[in-house]
N, C-alpha and C positions, 0 to 999 in steps of 0.2 A: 593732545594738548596737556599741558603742565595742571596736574588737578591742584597743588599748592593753593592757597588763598593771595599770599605775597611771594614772591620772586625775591627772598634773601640775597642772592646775588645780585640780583638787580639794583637792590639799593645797596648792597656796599659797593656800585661800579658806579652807582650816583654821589654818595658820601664825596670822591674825590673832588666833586664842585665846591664842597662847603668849607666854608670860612668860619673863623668865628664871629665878626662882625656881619656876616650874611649866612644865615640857615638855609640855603638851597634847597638841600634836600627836603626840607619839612616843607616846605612852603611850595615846593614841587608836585610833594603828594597830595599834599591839601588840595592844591588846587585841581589835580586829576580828579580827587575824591568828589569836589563839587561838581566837574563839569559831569561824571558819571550820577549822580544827587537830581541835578539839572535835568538831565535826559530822561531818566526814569520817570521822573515826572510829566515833563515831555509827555513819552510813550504811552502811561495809563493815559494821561488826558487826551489824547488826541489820536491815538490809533481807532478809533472811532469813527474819522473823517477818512481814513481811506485814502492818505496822502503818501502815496507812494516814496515820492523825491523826500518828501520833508522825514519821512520817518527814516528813508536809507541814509540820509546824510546824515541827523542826529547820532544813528546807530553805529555809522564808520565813523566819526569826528571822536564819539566815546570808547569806541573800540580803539581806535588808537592814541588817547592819551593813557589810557590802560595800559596799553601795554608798554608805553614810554613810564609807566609809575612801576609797572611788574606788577597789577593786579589781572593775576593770569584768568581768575575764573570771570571776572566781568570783563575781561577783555575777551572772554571765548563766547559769553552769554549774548553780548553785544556784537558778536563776526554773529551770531546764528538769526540774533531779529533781524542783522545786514542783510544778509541773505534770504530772510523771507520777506524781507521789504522788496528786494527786488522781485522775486519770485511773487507778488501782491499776496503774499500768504497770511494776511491780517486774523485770523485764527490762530496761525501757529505764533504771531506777535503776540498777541493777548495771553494765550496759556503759558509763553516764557514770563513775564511778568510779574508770576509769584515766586518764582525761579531769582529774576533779576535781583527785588526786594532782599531776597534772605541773601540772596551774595552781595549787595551792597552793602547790608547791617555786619554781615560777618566781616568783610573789609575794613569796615571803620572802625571794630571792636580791636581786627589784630592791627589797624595802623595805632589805633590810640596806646594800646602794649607795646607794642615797637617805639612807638616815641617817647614812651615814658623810659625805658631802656638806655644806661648809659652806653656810649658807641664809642 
């Protein structure tokens, strides 16, 4: 898997959507940003309950807006809780979690550098 933080390529093969009267691309990543924001949340609060269905579906639905934004390392962080959700590996959910954290923060630091970037 691509260890990068963001997929540069990825967003200049998103850039060609944007307009100037509509920002696409920013408002694309945002919103991948939140749904990964959303789930993490999610995940501490409730891997707990040992919800099998409910944790692999958060985990695939944020793995792949991830990877639709190019944020490769949460989209890889999020295929592996998929995978212990289904595997009901609620341990190894739990100990990716301080995992997940620091790659979220790091995401939003290099999107908010990135958008402040003229393109």
């Amino acid at each position: 898997m691509d260890n990068r933080i963001i997929a540069l390529e990825r967003i200049d093969e998103l850039r060609k959507y944007d307009t100037e009267d509509s920002p696409f691309v920013e408002a694309l990543l945002s919103g991948c940003l939140e749904t990964a924001r959303q789930t993490t949340y999610f995940l501490k609060n409730h891997v707990g309950e040992r919800d099998q269905k409910a944790l692999n579906s958060k985990a695939h639905t944020a793995r792949g807006s991830c990877l639709d934004a190019g944020y490769n390392r949460l989209a890889e962080i999020f295929g592996n809780i998929e995978l212990a959700a289904k595997e009901e590996s609620f341990a190894q959910i739990e100990s990716s979690l301080p995992d997940l954290e620091r790659a979220l923060l790091a995401t939003e630091q290099a999107l908010h550098h990135l958008l402040s970037q003229p393109h």
